[in-house]
ZADO-1210 file (C-alpha; in nm, 4 decimals, padded with zeros to 6 digits):
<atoms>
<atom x="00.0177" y="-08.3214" z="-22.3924" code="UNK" pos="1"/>
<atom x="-00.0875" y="-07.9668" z="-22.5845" code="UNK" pos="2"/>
<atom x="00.0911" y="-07.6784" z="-22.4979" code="UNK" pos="3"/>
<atom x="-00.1050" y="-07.3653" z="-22.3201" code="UNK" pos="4"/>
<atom x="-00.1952" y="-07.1212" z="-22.6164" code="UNK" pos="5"/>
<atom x="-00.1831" y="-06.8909" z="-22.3195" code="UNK" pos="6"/>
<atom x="00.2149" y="-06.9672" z="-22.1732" code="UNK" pos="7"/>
<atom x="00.5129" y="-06.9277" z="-22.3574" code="UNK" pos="8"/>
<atom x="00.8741" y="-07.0703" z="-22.2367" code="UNK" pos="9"/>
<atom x="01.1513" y="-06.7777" z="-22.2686" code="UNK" pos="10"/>
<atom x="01.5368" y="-06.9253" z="-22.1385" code="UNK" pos="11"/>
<atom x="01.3515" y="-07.1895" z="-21.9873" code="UNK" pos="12"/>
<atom x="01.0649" y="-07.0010" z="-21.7971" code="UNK" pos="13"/>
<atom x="00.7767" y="-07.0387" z="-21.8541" code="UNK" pos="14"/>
<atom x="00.5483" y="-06.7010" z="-21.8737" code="UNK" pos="15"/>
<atom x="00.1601" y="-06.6366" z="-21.9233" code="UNK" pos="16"/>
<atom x="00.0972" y="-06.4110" z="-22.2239" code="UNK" pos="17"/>
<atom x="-00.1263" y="-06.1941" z="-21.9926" code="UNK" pos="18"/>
<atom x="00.1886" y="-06.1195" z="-21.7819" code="UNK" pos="19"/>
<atom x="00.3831" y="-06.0463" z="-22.1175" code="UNK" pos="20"/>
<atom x="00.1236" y="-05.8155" z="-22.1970" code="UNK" pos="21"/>
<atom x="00.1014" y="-05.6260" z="-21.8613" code="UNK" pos="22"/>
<atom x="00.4900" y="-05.5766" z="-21.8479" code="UNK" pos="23"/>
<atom x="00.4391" y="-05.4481" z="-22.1941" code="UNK" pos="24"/>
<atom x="00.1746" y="-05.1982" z="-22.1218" code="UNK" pos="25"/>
<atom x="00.3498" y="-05.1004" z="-21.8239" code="UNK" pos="26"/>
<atom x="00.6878" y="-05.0167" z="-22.0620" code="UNK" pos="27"/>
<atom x="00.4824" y="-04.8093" z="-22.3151" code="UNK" pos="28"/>
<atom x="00.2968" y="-04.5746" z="-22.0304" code="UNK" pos="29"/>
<atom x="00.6471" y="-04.5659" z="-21.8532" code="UNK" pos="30"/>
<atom x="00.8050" y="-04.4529" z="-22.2843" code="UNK" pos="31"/>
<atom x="00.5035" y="-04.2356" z="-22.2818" code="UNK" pos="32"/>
<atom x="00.5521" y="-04.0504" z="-21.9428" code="UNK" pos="33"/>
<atom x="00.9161" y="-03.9895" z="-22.0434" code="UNK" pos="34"/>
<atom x="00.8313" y="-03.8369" z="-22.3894" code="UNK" pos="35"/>
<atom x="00.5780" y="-03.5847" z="-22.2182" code="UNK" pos="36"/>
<atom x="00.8565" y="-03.4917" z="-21.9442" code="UNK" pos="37"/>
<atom x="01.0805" y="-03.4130" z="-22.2103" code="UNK" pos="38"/>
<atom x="00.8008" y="-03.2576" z="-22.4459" code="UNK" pos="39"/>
<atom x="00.7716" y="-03.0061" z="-22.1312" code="UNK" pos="40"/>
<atom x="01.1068" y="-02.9674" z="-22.1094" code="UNK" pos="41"/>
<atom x="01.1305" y="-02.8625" z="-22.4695" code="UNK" pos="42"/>
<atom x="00.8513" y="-02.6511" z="-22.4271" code="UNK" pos="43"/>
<atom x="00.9663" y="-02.4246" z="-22.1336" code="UNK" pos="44"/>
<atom x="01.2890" y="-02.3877" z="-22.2672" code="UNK" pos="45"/>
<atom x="01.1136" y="-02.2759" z="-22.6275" code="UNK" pos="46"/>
<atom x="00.8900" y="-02.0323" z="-22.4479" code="UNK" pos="47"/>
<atom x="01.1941" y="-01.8971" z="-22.2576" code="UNK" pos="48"/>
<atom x="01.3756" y="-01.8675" z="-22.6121" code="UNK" pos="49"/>
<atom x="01.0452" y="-01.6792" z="-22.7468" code="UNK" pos="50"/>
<atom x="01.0051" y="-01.4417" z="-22.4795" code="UNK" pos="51"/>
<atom x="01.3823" y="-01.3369" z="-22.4348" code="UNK" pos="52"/>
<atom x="01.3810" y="-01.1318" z="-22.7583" code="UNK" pos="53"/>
<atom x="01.1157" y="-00.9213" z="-22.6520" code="UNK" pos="54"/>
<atom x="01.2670" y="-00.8620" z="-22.3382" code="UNK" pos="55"/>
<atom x="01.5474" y="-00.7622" z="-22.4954" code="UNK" pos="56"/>
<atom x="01.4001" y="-00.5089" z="-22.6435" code="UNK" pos="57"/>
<atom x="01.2068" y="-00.4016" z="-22.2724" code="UNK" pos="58"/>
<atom x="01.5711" y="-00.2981" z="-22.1662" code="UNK" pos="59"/>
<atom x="01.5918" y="-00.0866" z="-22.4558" code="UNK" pos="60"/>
<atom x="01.2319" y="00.1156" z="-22.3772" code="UNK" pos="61"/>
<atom x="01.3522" y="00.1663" z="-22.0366" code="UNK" pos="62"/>
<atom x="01.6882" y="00.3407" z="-22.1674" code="UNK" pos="63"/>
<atom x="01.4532" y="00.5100" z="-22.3596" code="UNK" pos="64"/>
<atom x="01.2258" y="00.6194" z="-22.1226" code="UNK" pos="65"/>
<atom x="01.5275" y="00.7220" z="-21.8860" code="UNK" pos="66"/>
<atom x="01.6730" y="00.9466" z="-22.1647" code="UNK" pos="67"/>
<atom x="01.3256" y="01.1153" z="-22.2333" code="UNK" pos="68"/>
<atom x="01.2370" y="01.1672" z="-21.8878" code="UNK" pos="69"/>
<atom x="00.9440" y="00.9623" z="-21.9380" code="UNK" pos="70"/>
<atom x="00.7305" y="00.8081" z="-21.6920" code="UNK" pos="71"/>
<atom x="00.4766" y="00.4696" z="-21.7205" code="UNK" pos="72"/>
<atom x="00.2405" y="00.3233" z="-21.5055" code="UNK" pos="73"/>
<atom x="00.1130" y="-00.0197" z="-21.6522" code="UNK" pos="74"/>
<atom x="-00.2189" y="-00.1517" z="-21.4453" code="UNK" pos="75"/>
<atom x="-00.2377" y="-00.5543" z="-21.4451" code="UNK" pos="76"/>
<atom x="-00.6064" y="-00.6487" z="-21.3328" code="UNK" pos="77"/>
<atom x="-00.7886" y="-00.9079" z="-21.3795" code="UNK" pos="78"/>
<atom x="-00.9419" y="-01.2508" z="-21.1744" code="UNK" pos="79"/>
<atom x="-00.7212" y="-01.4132" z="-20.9029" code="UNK" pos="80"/>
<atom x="-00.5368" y="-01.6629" z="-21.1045" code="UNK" pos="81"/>
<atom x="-00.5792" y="-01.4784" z="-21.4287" code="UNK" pos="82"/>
<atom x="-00.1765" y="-01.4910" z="-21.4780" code="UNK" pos="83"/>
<atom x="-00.0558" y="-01.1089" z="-21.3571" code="UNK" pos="84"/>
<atom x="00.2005" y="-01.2068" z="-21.1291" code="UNK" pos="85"/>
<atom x="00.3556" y="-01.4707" z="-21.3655" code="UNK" pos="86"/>
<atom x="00.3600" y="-01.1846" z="-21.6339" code="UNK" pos="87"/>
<atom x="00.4949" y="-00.9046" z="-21.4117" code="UNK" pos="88"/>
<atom x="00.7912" y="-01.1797" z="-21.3308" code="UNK" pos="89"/>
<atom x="00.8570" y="-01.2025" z="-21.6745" code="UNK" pos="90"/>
<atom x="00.8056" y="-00.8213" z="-21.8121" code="UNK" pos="91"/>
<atom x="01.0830" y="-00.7784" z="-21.5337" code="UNK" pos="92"/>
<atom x="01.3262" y="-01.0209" z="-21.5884" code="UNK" pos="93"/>
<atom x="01.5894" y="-00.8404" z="-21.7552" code="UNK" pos="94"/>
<atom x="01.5166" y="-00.5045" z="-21.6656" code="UNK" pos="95"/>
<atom x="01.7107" y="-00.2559" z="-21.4710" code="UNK" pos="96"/>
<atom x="01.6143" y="-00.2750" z="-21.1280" code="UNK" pos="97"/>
<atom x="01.6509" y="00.0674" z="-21.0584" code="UNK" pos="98"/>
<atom x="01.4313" y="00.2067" z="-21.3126" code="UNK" pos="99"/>
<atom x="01.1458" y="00.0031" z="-21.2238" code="UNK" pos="100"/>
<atom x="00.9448" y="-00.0676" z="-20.8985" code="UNK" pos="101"/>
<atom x="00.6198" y="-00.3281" z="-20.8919" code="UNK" pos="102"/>
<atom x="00.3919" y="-00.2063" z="-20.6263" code="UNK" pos="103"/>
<atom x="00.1266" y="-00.4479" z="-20.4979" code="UNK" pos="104"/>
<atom x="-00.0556" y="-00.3188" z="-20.2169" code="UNK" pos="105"/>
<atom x="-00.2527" y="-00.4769" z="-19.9247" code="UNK" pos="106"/>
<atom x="-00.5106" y="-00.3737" z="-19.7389" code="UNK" pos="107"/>
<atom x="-00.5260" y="00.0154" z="-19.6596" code="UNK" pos="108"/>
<atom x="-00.5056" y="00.1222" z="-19.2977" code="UNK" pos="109"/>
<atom x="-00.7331" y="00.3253" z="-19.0913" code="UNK" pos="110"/>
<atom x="-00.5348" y="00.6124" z="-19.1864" code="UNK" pos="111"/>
<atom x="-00.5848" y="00.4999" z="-19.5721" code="UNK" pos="112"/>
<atom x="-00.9473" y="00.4916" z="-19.5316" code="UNK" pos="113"/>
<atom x="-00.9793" y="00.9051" z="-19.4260" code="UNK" pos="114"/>
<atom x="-00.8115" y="00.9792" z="-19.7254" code="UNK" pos="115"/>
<atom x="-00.8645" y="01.0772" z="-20.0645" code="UNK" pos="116"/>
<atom x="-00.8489" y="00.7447" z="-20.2195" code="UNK" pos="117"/>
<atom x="-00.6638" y="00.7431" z="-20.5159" code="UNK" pos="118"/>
<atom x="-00.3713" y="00.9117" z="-20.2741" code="UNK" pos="119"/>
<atom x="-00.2156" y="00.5565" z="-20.1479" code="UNK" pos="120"/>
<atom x="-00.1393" y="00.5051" z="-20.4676" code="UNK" pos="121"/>
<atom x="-00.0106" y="00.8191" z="-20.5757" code="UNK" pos="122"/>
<atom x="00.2711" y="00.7883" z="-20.3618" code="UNK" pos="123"/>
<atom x="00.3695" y="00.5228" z="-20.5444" code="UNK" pos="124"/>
<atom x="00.3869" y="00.6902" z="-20.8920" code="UNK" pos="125"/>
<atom x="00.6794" y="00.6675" z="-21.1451" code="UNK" pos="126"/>
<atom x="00.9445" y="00.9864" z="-21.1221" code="UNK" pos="127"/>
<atom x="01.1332" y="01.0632" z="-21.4610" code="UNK" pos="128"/>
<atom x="01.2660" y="00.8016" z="-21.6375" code="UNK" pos="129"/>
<atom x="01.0625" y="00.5204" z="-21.4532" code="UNK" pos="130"/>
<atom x="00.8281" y="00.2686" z="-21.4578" code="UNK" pos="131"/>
<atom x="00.5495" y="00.1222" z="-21.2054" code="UNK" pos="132"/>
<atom x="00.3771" y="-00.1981" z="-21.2334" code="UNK" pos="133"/>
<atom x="00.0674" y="-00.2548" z="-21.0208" code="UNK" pos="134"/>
<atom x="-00.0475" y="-00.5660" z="-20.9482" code="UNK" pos="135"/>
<atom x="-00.3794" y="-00.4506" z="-20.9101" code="UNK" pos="136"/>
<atom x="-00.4381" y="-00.0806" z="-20.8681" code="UNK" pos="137"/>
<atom x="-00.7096" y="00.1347" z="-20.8031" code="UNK" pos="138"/>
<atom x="-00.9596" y="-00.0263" z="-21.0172" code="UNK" pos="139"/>
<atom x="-01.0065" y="-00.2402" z="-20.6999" code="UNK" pos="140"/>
<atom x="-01.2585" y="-00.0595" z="-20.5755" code="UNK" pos="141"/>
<atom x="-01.4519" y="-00.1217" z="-20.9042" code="UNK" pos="142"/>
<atom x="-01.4937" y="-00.5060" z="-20.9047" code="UNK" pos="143"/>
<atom x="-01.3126" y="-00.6408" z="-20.5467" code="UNK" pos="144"/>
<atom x="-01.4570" y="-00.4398" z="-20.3338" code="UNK" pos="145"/>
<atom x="-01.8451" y="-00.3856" z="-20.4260" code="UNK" pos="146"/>
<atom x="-01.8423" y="-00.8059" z="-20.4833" code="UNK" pos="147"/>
<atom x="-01.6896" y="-00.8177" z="-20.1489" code="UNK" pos="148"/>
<atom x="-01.8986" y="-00.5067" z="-19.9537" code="UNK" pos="149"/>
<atom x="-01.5780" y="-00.3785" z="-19.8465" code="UNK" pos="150"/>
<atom x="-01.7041" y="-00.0511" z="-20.0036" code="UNK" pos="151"/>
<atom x="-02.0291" y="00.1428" z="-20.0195" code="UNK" pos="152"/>
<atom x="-02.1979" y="00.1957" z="-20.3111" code="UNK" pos="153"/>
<atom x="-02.1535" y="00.5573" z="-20.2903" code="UNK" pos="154"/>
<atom x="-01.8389" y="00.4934" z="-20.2685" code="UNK" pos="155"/>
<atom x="-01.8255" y="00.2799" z="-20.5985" code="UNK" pos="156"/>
<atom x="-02.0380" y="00.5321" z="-20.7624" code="UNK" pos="157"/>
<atom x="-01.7878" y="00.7880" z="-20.7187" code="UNK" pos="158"/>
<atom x="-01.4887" y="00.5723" z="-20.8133" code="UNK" pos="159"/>
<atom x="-01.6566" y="00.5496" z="-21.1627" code="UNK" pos="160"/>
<atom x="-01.7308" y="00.8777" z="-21.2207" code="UNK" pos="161"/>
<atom x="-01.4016" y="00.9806" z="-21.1353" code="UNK" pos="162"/>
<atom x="-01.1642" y="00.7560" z="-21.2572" code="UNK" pos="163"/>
<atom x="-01.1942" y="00.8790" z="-21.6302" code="UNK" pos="164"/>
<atom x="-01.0847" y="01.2038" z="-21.5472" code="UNK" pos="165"/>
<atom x="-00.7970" y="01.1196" z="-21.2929" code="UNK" pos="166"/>
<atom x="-00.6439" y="00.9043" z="-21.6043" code="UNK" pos="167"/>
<atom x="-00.7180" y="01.1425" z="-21.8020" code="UNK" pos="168"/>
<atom x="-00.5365" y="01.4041" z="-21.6431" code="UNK" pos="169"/>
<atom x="-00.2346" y="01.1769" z="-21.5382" code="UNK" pos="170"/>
<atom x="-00.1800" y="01.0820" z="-21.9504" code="UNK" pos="171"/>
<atom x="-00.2052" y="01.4649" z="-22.0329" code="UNK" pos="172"/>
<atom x="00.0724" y="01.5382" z="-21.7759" code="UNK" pos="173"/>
<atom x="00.2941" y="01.2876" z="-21.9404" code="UNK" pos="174"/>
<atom x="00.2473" y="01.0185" z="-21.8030" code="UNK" pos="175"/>
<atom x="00.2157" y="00.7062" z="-22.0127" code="UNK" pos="176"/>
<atom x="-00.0702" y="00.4780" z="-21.9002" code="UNK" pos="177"/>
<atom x="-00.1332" y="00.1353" z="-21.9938" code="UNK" pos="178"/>
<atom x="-00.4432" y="-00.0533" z="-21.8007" code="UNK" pos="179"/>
<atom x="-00.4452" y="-00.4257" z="-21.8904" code="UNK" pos="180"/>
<atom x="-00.6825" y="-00.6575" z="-21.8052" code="UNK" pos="181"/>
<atom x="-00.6619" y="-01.0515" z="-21.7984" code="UNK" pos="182"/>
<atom x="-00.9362" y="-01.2677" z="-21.8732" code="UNK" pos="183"/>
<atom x="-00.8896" y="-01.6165" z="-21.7649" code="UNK" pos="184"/>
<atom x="-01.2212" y="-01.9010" z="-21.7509" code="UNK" pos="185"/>
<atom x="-01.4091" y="-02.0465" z="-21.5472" code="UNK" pos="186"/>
<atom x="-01.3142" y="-02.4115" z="-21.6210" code="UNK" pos="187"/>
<atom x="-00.9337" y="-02.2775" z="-21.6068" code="UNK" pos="188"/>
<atom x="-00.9218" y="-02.0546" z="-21.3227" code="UNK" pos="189"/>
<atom x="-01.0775" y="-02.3833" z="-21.1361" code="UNK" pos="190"/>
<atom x="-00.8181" y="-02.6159" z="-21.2316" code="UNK" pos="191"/>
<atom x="-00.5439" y="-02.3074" z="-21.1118" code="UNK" pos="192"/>
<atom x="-00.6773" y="-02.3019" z="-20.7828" code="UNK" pos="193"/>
<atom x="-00.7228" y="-02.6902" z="-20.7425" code="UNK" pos="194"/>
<atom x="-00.3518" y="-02.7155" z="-20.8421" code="UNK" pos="195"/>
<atom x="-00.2387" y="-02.3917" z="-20.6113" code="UNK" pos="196"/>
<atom x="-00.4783" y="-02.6504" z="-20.3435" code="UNK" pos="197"/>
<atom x="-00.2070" y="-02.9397" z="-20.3347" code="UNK" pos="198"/>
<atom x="00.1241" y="-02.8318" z="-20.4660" code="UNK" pos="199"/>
<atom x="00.3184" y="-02.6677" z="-20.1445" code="UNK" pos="200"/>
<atom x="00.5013" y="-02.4406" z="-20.3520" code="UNK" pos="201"/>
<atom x="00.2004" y="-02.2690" z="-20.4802" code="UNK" pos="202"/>
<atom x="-00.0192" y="-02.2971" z="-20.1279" code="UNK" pos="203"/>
<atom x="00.0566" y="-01.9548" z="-20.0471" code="UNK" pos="204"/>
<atom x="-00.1049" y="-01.7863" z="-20.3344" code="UNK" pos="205"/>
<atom x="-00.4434" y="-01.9243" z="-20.2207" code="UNK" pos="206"/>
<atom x="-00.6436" y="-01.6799" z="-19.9705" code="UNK" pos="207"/>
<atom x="-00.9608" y="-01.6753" z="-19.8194" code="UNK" pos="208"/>
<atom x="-01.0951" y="-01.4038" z="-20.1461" code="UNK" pos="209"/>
<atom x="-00.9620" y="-01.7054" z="-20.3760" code="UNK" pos="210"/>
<atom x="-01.1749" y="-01.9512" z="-20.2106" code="UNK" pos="211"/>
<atom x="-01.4855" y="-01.7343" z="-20.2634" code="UNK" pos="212"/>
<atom x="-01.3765" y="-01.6512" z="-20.6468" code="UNK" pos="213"/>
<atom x="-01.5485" y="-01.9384" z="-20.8390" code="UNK" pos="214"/>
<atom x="-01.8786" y="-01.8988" z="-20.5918" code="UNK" pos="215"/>
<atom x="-01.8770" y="-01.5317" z="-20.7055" code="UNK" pos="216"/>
<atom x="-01.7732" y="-01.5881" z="-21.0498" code="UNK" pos="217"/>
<atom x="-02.0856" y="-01.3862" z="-21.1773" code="UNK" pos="218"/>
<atom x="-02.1170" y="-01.1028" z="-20.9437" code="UNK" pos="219"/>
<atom x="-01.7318" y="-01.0355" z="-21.0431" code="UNK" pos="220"/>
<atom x="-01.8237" y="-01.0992" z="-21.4342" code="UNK" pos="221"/>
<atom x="-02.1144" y="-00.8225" z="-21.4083" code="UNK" pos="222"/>
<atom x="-01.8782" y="-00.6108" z="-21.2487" code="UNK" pos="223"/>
<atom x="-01.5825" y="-00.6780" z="-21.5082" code="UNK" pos="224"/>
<atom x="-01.8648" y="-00.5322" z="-21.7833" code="UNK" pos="225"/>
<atom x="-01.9538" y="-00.2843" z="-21.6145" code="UNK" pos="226"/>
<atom x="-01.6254" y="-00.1548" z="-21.5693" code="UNK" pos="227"/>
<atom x="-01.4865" y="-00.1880" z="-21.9295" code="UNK" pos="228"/>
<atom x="-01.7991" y="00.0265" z="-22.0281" code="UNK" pos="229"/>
<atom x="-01.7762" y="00.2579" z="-21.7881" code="UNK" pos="230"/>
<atom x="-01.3624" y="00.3654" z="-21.7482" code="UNK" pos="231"/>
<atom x="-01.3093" y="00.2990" z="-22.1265" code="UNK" pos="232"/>
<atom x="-01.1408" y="00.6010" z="-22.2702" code="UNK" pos="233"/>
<atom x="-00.9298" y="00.7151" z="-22.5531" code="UNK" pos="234"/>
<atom x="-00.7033" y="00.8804" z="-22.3366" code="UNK" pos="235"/>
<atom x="-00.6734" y="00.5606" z="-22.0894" code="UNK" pos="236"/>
<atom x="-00.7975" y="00.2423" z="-22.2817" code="UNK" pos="237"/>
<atom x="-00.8554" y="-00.1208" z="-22.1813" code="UNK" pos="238"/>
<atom x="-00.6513" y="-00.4109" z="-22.3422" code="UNK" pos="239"/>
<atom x="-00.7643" y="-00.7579" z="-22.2670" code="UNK" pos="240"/>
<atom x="-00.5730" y="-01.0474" z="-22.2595" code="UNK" pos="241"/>
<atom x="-00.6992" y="-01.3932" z="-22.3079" code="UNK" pos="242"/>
<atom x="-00.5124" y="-01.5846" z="-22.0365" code="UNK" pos="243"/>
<atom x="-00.5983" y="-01.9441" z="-22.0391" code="UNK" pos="244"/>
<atom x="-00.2789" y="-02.0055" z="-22.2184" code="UNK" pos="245"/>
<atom x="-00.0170" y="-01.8114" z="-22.0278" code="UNK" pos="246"/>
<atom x="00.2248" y="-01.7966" z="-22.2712" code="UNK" pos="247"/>
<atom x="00.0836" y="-01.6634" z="-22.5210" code="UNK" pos="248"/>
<atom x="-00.0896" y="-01.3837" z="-22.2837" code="UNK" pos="249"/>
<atom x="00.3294" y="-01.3385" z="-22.1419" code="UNK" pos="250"/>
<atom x="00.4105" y="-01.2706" z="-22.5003" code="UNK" pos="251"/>
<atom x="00.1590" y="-01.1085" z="-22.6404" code="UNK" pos="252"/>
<atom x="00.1893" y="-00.7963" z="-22.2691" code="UNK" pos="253"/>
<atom x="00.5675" y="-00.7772" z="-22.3854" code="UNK" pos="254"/>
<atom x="00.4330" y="-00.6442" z="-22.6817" code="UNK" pos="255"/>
<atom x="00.0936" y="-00.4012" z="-22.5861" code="UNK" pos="256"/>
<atom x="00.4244" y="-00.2240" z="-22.3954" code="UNK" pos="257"/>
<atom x="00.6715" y="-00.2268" z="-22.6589" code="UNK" pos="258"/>
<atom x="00.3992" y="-00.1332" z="-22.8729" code="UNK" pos="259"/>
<atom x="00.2709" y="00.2338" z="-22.6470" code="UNK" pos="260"/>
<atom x="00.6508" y="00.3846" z="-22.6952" code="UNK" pos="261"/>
<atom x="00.7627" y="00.4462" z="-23.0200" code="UNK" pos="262"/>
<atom x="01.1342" y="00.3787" z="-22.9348" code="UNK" pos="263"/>
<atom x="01.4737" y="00.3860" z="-23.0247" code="UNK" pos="264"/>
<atom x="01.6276" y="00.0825" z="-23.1563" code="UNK" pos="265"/>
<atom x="01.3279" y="-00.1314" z="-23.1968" code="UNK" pos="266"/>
<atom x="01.4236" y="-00.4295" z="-23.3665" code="UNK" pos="267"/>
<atom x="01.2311" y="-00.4349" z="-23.7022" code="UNK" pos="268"/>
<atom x="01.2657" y="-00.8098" z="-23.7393" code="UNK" pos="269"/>
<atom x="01.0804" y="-00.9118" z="-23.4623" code="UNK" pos="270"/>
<atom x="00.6715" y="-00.9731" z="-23.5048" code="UNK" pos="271"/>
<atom x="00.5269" y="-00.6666" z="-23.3204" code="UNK" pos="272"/>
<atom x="00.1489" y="-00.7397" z="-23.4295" code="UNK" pos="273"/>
<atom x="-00.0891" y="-00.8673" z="-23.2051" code="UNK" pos="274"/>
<atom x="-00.2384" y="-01.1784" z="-23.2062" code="UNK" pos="275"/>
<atom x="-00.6511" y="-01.0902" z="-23.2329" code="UNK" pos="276"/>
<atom x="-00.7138" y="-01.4331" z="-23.0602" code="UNK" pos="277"/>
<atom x="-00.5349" y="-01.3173" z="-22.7033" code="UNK" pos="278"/>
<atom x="-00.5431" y="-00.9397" z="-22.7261" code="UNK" pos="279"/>
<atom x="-00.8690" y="-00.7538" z="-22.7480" code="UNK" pos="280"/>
<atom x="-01.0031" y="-00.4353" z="-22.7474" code="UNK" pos="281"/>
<atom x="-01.2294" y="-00.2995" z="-22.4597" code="UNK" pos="282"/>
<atom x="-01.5175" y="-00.2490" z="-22.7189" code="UNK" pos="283"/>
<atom x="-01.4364" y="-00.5902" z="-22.8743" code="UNK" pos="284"/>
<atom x="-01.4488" y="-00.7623" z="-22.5193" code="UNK" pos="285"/>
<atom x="-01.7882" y="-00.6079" z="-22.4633" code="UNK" pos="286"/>
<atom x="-01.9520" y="-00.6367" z="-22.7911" code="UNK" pos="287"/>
<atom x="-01.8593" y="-01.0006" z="-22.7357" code="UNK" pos="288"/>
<atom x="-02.0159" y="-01.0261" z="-22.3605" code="UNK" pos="289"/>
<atom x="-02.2941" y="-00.8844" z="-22.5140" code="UNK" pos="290"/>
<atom x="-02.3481" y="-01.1359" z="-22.7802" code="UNK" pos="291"/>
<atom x="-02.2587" y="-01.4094" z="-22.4986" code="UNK" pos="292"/>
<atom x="-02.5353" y="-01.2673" z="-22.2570" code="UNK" pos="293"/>
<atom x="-02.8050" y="-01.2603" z="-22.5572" code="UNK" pos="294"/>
<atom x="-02.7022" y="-01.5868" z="-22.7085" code="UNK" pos="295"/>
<atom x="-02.6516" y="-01.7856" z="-22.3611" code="UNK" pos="296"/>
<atom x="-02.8013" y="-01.5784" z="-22.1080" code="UNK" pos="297"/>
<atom x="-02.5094" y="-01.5381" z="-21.9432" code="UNK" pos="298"/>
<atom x="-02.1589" y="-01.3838" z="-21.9650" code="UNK" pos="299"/>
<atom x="-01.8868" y="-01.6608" z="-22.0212" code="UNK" pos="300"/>
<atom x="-01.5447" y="-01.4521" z="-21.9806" code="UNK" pos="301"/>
</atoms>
């Protein structure tokens, strides 16, 4: 009798070759699933070992900016999920805790509203020697809040032909200002909130605004133009930082800050430039939102 082309005998079973080959398949996705695991485990750990250098060298502009008397206000704005609290974490890592304070601020109060606006956040402004992180500052009321009608347009109106000269006044007084602004896609922001969607650990950082974002994604991108044009200055400029990758836009903030203080003890053997595919200029960012709006019709960042 012939033998099955298809069955083979192996200590004295006898198996079908399309069995062999499943078992086999389901070995080499199991050798490939352990190789990425470990790929991504040798990839946090060498972003960890990247960034640590440079925040080294944060500790060392904060004993700077102590001994000066110097004060610093850096502004992270951007889209939700654009990656500012993930780079706030890691600008503060290793910093001195009592030299720094990271104000994020919720909703004002009735009391908040019959003020002056800017003055919630004034109270929250660096003494000697300190720094202040907002995530999110006043430049809310410049993209949020129109897109949301939780101000009037008078109100915006006045916000932007203010804001210039507030900044520019704070920087004159001594205060050193750095506004950054993080510019994350479409396609990517998407996949951050579908992930923030299932994973428990992340659930909280979705909020009713979030929902809205990607409906609104062009009311906030008009807005985002508008702005750069608009509180641009060469007293207070814009930096923008291409997020999509978050490590590179974690690295590349350590440096925009290292980079505004010329201080003591900088380690010379460290790369200080910027990389001109994450960090742009305000002008840059717009010349290239122009080019997308005549080429596509639309913005795309």
């Amino acid at each position: 009798m012939a033998k099955n082309p298809e069955e083979i005998f192996y200590k004295g079973q006898k198996i079908k070759l399309i069995d062999l080959l499943d078992r086999y398949s389901q070995l080499e996705a199991l050798e490939e699933k352990v190789f990425k695991q470990e790929s991504k485990a040798d990839r946090k750990l060498r972003e960890i070992n990247e960034l640590k250098p440079y925040q080294a060298e944060l500790i060392k502009l904060q004993q700077y900016l102590e001994d000066k008397k110097m004060k610093m206000i850096i502004l992270f704005e951007g889209r939700d999920a654009s990656g500012k609290g993930g780079t706030i974490r890691r600008v503060t890592r290793y910093m001195n805790e009592k030299h720094y304070r990271v104000v994020a601020l919720g909703k004002p109060t009735d009391e908040e509203k019959s003020q002056w606006y800017y003055q919630r956040y004034v109270k929250h402004f660096p003494h000697h020697g300190e720094m202040v992180l907002f995530d999110r500052s006043w430049y809310n009321r410049a993209m949020v809040e129109p897109v949301f009608g939780f101000c009037t347009y008078n109100d915006y109106q006045v916000f932007i032909n203010g804001v210039t000269g507030f900044e520019k006044d704070l920087v004159n007084q001594g205060t050193v200002l750095i506004k950054l602004y993080y510019s994350v896609t479409k396609d990517e922001q998407k996949r951050r909130f579908d992930r923030r969607k299932t994973d428990p650990l992340r659930q909280w950082k979705l909020s009713e605004i979030d929902l809205q974002a990607q409906d609104r994604w062009d009311d906030f991108t008009n807005m985002k133009y508008e702005m750069l044009k608009k509180t641009h200055s060469h007293e207070a400029p814009w930096t923008i930082i291409r997020s999509d990758n978050k490590h590179l836009a974690r690295l590349e903030t350590l440096k925009v800050i290292l980079n505004s203080v010329d201080y003591v003890g900088r380690d010379t053997r460290l790369e200080h430039r910027l990389n001109p595919e994450v960090i742009l200029s305000a002008p840059r960012e717009i010349e290239t939102m122009e080019a997308q709006l005549i080429a596509e019709g639309m913005f795309l960042h």
